[in-house]
BADO-208966 format. One record per residue (C-alpha): residue number from 1; residue in three letters; x, y, z. Coordinates in Angstrom, 1 decimal. Layout:
REM residues N
R  seq  type      xx      yy      zz
R  NUM   ALA       X       Y       Z
...
This chain:
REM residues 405
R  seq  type      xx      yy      zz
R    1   UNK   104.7    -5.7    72.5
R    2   UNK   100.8    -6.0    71.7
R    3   UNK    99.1    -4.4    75.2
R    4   UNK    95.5    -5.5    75.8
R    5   UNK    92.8    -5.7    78.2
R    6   UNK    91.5    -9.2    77.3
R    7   UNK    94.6   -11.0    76.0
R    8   UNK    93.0   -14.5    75.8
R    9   UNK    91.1   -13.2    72.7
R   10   UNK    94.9   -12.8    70.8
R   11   UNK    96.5   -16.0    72.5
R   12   UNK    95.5   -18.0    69.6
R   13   UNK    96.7   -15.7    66.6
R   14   UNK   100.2   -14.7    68.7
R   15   UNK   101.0   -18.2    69.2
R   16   UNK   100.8   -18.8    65.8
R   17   UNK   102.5   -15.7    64.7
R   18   UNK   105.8   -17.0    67.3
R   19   UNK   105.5   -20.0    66.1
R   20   UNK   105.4   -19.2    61.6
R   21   UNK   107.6   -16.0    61.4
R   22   UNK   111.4   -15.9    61.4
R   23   UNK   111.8   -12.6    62.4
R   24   UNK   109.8   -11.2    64.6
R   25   UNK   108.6   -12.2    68.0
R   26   UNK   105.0   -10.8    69.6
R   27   UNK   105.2   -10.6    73.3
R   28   UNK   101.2   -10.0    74.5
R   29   UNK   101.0    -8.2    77.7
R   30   UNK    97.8    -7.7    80.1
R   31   UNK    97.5    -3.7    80.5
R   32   UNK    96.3    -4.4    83.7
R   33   UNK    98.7    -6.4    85.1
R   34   UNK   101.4    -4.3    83.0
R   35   UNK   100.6    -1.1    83.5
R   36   UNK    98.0    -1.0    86.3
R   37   UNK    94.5    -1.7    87.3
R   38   UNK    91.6     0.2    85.1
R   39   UNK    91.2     3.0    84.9
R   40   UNK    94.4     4.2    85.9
R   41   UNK    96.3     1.4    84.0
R   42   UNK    95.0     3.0    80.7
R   43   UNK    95.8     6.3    81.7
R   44   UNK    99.4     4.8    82.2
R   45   UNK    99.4     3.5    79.0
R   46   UNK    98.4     6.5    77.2
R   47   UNK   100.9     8.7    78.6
R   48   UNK   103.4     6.6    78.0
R   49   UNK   102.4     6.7    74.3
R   50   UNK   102.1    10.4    74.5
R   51   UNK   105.8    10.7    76.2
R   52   UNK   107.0     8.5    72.8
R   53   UNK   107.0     5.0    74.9
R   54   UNK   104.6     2.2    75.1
R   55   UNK   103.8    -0.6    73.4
R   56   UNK   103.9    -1.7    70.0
R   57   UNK   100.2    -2.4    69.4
R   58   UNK    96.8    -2.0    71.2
R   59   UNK    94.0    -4.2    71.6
R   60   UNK    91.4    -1.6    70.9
R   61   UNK    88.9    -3.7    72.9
R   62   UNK    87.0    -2.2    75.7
R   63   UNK    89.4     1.2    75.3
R   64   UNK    86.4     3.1    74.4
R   65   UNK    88.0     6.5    73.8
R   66   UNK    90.1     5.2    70.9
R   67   UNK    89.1     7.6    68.0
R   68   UNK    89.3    10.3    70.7
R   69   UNK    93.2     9.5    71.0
R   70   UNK    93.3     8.5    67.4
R   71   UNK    92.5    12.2    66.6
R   72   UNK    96.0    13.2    68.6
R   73   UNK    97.6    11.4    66.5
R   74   UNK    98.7     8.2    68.9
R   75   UNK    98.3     6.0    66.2
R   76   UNK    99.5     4.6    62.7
R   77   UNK    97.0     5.3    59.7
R   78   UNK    97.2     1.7    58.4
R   79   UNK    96.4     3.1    55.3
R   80   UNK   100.0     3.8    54.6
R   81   UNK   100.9     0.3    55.9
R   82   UNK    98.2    -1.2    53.8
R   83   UNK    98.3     0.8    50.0
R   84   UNK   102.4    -0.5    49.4
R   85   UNK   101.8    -4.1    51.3
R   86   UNK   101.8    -6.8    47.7
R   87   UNK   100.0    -8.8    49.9
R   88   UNK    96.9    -7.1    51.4
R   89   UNK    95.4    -4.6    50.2
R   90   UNK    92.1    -2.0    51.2
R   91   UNK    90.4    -3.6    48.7
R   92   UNK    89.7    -7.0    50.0
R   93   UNK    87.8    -5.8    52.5
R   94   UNK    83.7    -5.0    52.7
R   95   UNK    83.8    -1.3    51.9
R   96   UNK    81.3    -0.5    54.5
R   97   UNK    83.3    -2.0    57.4
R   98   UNK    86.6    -0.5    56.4
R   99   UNK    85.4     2.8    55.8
R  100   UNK    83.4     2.4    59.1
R  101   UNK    86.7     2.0    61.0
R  102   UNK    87.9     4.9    59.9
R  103   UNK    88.1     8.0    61.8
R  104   UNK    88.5    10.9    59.7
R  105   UNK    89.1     9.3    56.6
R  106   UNK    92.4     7.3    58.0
R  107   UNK    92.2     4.0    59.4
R  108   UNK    93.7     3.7    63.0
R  109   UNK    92.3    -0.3    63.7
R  110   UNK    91.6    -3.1    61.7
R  111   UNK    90.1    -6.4    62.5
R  112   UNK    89.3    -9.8    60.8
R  113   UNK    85.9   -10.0    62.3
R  114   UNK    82.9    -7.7    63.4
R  115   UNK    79.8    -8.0    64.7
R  116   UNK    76.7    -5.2    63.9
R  117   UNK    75.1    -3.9    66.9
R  118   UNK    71.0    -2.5    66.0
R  119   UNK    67.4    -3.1    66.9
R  120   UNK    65.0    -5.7    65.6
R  121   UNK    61.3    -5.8    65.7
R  122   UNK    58.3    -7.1    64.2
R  123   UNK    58.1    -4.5    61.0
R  124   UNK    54.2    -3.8    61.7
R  125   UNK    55.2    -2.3    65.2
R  126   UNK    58.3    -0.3    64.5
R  127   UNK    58.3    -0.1    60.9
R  128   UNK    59.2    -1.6    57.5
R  129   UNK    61.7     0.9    56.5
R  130   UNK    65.5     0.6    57.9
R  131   UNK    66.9     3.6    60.0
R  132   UNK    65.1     6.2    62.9
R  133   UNK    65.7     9.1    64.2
R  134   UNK    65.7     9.7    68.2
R  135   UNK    61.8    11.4    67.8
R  136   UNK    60.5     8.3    65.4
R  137   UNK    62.2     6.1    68.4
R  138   UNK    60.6     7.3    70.8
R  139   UNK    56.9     7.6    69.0
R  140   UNK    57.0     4.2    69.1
R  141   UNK    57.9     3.0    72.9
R  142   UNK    55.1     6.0    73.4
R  143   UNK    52.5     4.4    71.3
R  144   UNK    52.8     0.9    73.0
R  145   UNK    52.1     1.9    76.6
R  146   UNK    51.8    -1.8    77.0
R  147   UNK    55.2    -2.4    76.4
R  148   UNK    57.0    -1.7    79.7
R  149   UNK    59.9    -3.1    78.7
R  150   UNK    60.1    -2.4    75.3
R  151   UNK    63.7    -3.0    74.8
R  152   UNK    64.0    -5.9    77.0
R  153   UNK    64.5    -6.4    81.2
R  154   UNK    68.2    -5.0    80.7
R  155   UNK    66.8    -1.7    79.6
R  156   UNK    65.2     0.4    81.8
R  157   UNK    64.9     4.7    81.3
R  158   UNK    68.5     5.1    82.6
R  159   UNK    69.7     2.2    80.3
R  160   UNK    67.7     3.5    77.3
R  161   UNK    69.0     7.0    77.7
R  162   UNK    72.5     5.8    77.6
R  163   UNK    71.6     3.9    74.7
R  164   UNK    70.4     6.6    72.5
R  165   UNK    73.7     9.1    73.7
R  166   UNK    76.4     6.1    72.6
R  167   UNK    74.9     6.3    69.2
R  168   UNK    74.2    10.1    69.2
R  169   UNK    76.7    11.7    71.5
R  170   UNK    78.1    14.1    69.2
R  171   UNK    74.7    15.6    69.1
R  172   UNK    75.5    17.2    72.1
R  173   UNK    79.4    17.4    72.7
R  174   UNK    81.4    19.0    69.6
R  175   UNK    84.6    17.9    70.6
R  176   UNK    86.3    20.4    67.7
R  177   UNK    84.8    23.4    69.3
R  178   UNK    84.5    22.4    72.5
R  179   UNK    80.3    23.1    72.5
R  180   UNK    78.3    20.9    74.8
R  181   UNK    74.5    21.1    74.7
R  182   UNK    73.2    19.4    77.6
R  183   UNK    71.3    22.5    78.6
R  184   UNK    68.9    22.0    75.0
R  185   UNK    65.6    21.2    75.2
R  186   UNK    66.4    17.8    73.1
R  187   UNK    68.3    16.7    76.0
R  188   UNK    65.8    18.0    78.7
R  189   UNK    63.0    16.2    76.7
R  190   UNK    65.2    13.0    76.3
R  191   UNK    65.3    13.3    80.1
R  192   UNK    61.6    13.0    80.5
R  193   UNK    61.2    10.1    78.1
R  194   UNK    63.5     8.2    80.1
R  195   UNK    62.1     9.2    83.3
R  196   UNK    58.6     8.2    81.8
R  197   UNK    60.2     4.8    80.6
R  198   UNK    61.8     4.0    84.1
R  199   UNK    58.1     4.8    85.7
R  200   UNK    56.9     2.2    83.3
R  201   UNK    59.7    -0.2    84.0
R  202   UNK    59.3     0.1    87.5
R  203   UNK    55.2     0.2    87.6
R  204   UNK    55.0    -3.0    85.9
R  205   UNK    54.4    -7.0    87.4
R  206   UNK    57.4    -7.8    84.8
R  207   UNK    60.4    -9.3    86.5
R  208   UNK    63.3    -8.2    85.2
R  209   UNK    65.4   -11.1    86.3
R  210   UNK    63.6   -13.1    83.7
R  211   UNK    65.4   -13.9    80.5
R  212   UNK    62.3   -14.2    78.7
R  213   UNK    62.2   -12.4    75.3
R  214   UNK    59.8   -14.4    73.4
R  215   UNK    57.2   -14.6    76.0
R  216   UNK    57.6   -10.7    76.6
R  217   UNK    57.7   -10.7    72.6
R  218   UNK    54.3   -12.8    72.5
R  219   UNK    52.7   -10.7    75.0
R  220   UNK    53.6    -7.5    73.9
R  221   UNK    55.5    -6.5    77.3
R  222   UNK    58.4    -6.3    74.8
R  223   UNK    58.4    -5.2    71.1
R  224   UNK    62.1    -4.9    70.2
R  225   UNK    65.4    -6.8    70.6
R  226   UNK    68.9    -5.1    70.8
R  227   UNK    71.2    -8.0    69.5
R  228   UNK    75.1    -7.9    68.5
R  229   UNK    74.5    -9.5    65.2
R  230   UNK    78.0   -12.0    64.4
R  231   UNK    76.9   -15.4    63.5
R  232   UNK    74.7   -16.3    60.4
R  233   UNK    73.2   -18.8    62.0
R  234   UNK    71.1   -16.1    64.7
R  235   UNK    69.0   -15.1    61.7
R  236   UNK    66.7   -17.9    62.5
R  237   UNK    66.4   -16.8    66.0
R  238   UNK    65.5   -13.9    65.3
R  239   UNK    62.8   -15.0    62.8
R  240   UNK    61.2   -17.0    65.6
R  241   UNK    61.3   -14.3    67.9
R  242   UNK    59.4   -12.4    66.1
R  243   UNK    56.8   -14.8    64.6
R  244   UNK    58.4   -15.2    60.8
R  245   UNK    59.2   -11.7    60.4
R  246   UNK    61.6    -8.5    61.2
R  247   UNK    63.3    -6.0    60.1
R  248   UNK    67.2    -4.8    61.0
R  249   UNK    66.0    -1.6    62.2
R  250   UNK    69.2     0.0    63.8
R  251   UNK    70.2     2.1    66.8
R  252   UNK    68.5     5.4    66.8
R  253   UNK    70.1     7.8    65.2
R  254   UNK    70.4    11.3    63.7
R  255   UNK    73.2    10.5    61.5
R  256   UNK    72.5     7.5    59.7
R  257   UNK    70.9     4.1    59.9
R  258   UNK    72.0     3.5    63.4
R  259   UNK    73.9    -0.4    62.1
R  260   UNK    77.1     0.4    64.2
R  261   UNK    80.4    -2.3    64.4
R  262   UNK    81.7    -3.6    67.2
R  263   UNK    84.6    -5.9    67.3
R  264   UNK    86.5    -8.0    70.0
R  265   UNK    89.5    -8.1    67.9
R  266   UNK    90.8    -4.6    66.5
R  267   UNK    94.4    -3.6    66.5
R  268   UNK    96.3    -0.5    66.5
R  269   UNK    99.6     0.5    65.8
R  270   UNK   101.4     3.3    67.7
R  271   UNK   102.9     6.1    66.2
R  272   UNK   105.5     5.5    68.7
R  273   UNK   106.5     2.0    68.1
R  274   UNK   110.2     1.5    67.6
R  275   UNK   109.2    -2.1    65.5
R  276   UNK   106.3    -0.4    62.9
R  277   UNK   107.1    -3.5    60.1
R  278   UNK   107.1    -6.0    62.8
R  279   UNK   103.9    -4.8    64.0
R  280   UNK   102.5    -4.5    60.6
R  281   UNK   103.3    -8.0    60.1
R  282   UNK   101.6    -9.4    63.0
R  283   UNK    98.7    -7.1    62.0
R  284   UNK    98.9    -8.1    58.5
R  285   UNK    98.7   -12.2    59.4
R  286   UNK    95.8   -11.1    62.1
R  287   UNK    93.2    -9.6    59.6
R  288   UNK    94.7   -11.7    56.3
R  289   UNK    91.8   -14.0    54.7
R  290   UNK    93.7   -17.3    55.4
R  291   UNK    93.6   -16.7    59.0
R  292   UNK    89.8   -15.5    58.7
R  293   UNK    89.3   -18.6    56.9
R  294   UNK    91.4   -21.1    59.5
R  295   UNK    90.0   -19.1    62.4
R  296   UNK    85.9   -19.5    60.8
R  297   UNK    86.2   -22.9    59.7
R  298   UNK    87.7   -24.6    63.0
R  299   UNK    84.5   -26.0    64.0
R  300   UNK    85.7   -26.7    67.6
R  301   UNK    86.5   -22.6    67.9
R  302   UNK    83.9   -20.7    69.7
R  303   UNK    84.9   -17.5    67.5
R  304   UNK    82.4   -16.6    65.3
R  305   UNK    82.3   -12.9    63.6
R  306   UNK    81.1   -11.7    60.7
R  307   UNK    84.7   -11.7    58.5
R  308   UNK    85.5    -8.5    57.0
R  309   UNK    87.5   -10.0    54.0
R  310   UNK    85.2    -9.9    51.4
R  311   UNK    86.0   -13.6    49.8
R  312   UNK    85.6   -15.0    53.3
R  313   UNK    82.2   -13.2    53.7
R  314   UNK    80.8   -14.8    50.7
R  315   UNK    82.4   -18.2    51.5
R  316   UNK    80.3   -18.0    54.9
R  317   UNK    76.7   -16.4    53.8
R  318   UNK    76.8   -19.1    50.9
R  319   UNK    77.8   -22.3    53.4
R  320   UNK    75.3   -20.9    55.3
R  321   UNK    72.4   -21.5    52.6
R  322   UNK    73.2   -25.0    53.0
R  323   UNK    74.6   -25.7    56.8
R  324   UNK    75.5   -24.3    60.4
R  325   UNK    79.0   -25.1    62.3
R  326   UNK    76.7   -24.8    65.2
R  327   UNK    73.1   -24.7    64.5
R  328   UNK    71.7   -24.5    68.0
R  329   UNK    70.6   -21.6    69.0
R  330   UNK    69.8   -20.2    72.7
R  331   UNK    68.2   -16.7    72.9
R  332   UNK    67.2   -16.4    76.3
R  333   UNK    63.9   -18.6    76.8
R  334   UNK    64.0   -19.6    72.9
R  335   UNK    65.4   -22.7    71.8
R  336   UNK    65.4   -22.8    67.7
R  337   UNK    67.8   -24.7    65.3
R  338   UNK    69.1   -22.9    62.6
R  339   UNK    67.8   -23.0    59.0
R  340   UNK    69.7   -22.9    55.8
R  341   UNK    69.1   -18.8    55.1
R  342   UNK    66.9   -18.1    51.9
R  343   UNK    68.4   -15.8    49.1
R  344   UNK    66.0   -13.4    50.3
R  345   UNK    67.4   -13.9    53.7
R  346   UNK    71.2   -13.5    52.6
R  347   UNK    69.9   -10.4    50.6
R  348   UNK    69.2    -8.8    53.7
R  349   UNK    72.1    -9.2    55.3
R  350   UNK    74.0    -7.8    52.9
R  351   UNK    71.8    -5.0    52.8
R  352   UNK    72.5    -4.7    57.1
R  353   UNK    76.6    -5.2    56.1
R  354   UNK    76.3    -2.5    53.5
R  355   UNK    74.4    -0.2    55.7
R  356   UNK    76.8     0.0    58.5
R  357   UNK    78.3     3.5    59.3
R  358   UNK    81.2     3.6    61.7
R  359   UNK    81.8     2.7    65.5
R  360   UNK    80.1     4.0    67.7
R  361   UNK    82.0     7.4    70.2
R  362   UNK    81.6     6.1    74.1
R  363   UNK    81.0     8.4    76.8
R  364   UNK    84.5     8.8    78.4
R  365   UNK    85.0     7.4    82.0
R  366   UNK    84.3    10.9    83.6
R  367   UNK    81.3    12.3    81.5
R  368   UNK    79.8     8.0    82.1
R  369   UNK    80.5     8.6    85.9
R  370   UNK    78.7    12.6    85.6
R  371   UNK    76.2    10.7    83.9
R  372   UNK    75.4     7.8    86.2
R  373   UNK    75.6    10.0    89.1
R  374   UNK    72.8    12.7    87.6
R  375   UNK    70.6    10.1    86.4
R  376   UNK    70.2     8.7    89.7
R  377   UNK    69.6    12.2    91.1
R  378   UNK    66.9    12.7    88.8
R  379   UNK    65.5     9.0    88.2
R  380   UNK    64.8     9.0    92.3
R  381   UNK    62.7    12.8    92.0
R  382   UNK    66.1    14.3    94.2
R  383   UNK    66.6    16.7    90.9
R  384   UNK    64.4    18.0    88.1
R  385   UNK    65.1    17.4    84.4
R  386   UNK    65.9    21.6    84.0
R  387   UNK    68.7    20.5    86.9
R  388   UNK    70.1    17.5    85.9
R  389   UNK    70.8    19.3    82.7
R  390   UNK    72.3    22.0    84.1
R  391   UNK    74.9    19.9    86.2
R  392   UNK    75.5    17.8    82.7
R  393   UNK    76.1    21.0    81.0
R  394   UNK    78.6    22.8    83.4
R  395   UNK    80.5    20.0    84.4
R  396   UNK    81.0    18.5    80.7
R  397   UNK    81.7    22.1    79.3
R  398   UNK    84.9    21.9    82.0
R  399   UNK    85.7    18.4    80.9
R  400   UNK    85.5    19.1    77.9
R  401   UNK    87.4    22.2    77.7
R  402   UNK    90.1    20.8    79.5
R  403   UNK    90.7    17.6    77.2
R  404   UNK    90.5    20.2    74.2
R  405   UNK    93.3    22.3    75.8
């Protein structure tokens, strides 16, 4: 059984799998309809898991505590799946995106297809050289006061803020030993500079209904773009957005580059499943470079990724020197067609490929909550920065404590 929160991204690949193996059949179940509305549905699930039931595989999709459970050992290092298999092996994959998937050195999910989340801008405004820290972030919204939305309409000072925790969370929660440091000044300044952006945000003429990145681009209301890089063909886009030139810049972050993966598509085994080689196999034909290749070169199939088998990734950056399954591009009020990408051009994206570091840690669905409910305390002047972090700090030491015992 392969349990998931958005089954119609598997349809495709279990109807296939039912349809080409002899010996195993993959039922796909909606967690939500199986096991329960979200949240509590999840919860279900996991308990189940933990009690040595539940299903098969996960779709790791949206289940944003996954390396948390991961680290209790709920699921199969594929590794050990992977190293004997004649077929596949670790090997065919981009190093960087395998290794990225790991947690802890083993590999609990897999997919066939990625896309890299990080920042672009123009590299005269927020610099030529990949990679920032929270302080060189911030520097930079500060020294464009004209910039009041400097991310974009969807990000305001409580957006931006939760931005810069997904990528840096474990700057202030230690999950080994249980220390959380809401209460440091890093976190009580990152709570002015978000209040400082939401004033902006607010202050402005700008409607933030508008989808209108290049004209905030060209005006200088905006200077960056978060995008969820997965199609070859964007790289044009972002060219024009940015009048010729930008640079991959990343998510701000202490610990690396700040190029994070996200996929749509990663699977997990359970340690409980009673089927482990039928899983594997379903796994196995899921992430395999033929069906990379048949799912990336059905031009009537809205999937696009960037593939993580590394013969399928050169196939694509090469075709796309030459041509685009689907070359029309709509970011927002920009309209472009896509260009055949330059060497240059495919350079740097392997240089962004190679960079990536690992996927991102979510705030769980309590500490988002504690979160959402102290920003708004302190975003609408009911609570000073010293007290919001005060409340994040005693209330995320008791969640935290209690998850760790």
């Amino acid at each position: 059984m392969i349990a998931s929160l958005s089954p119609q991204f598997l349809e495709p690949a279990v109807a296939d799998f039912n349809r080409t193996n002899s010996l195993y059949r993959a039922e796909l179940v909606d967690i939500q309809t199986y096991y329960g509305s979200w949240p509590d549905g999840i919860d279900k699930m996991i308990l189940e898991i933990i009690a040595g039931r539940g299903p098969d595989i996960i779709h790791t999709y949206q289940l944003y505590q996954f390396r948390h459970w991961g680290k209790q050992g709920l699921f199969e290092d594929l590794y050990e799946m992977m190293d004997p298999d004649p077929v596949l092996n670790r090997s065919d994959f981009i190093k960087s995106i395998i290794t990225g998937f790991e947690t802890d050195g083993k590999l609990f999910q897999m997919a066939p297809g990625v896309s890299v989340r990080t920042i672009i801008g123009h590299p005269d405004v927020i610099g030529s050289a990949p990679g920032w820290n929270i302080d060189e972030f911030k520097d930079v919204i500060n020294a464009n006061p004209q910039a009041v939305m400097p991310l974009g309409s969807l990000y305001n000072g409580f957006r931006l803020l939760n931005l810069i925790l997904t990528n840096n969370i474990e700057c202030f929660i230690n999950r080994e030993t249980g220390i959380v440091s809401f209460d440091s000044d890093n976190f009580i300044e990152l709570l002015d500079f978000a209040y400082n952006a939401e004033s902006r945000f607010n202050q402005s003429n700008a409607d933030p209904r508008e989808n209108a990145p290049k004209r905030r681009i060209s005006s200088g209301e905006q200077i960056m773009e978060i995008v969820s890089f997965s199609r070859f063909e964007e790289y044009s886009a972002f060219q024009d957005l940015f009048g010729g030139e930008f640079i991959f810049k990343g998510i701000p972050s202490e610990a690396g580059t700040g190029n994070v993966i996200e996929s749509e598509y990663g699977l997990a085994i359970t340690a409980v499943s009673e089927n482990k080689s039928g899983a594997w196999e379903f796994v196995r034909m899921f992430i395999s470079e033929g069906r990379q290749r048949q799912t990336l070169n059905n031009r009537s199939n809205i999937v696009q990724y960037i593939p993580t088998n590394k013969i399928i990734f050169e196939e694509k950056l090469t075709g796309a020197m030459v041509d685009h399954i689907n070359p029309y591009i709509f970011w927002g009020d920009l309209v472009t067609a896509a260009r055949p990408l330059s060497k240059e051009d495919t350079d740097k994206i392997r240089v962004l490929i190679d960079s990536v570091s690992h996927v991102p840690f979510q705030l769980d669905d309590p500490l988002l909550y504690l979160y959402m409910e102290v920003m708004q305390d302190f975003l609408n002047d009911r609570i000073t920065a010293h007290d919001a972090a005060r409340i994040m700090q005693n209330r995320a030491s008791v969640y935290v404590s209690e998850q760790s015992g």
